[in-house]
N, C-alpha and C positions, 0 to 999 in steps of 0.2 A: 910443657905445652899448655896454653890458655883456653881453659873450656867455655865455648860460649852459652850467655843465656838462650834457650829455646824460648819463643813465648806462647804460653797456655792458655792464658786469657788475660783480657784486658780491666782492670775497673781503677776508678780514682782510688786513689789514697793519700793520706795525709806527707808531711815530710818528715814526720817523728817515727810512721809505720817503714817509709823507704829507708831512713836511717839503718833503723831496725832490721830489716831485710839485708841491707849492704852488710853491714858489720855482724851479724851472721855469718853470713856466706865468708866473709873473710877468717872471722875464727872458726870454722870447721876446716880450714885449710887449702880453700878454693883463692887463686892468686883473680884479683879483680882487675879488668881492661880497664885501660886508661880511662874512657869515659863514666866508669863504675866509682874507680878511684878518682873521680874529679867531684863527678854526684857525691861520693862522702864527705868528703872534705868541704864542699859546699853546704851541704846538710849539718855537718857539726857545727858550722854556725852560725846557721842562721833555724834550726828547728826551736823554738821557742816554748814549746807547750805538752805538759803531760797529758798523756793518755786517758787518764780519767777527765779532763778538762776537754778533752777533746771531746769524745761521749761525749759528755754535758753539751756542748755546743753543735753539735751535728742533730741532736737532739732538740735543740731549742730555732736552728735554724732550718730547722726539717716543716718547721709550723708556720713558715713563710712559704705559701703554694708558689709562685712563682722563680722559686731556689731550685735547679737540680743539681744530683749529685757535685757535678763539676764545677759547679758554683760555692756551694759551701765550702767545698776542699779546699777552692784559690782563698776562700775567704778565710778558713780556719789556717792556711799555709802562710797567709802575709798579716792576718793580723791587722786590720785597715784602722786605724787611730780617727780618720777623719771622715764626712763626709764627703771629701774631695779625694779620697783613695779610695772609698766605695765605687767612686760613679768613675774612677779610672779601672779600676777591673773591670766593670761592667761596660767601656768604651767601644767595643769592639762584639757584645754579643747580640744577639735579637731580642733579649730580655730588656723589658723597660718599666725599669722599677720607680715608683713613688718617691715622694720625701718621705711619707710616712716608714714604706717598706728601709731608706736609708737610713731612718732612723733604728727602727726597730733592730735593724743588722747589728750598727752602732750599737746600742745598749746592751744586745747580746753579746756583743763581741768585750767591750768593757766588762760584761758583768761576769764572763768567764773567765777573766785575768783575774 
């Protein structure tokens, strides 16, 4: 029988920490739901970044006031290459960010690769 997740609290996290969580739970011998085992397999590849790189840029994107949590996460999770994948995350929220803040995301975001 499939134990499900209970859930305890909620907070963002990266896609390298969710990885992390999944593939745990699977090597301690917990059989994962179809949805668990779609999340990993998805996650293996497309997570792109270590953990300490990750720090570094939650850190550095924490010094832009108008970033919260759930904002750095998508931004640390996708990696935005361009100005015009910045301003497509950001399409849809109430935050309305600068050129200067899209740049600033940009160069952190290059400078932790």
């Amino acid at each position: 029988m499939v134990e499900r997740m209970k859930i305890k609290d909620e907070k963002f996290i990266s896609w390298v920490e969710a990885k992390k969580i999944l593939e745990k739970r699977a090597a301690d011998g917990k059989e994962l739901v179809y949805e668990q085992k779609n999340a990993l397999e998805h996650l293996k590849k497309f997570s792109k970044i270590s953990n300490k790189k990750i720090s570094e840029l939650i850190n550095e994107l924490s010094k832009i006031e108008k970033l919260k949590e759930r904002h750095i996460m998508n931004i640390i999770n996708i990696l935005p290459e361009t100005i015009d994948e910045i301003r497509m995350l950001f399409s849809n929220e109430m935050v309305k960010l600068t050129e200067e803040d899209e740049k600033r995301i940009l160069k952190t975001v290059k400078k932790g690769l």
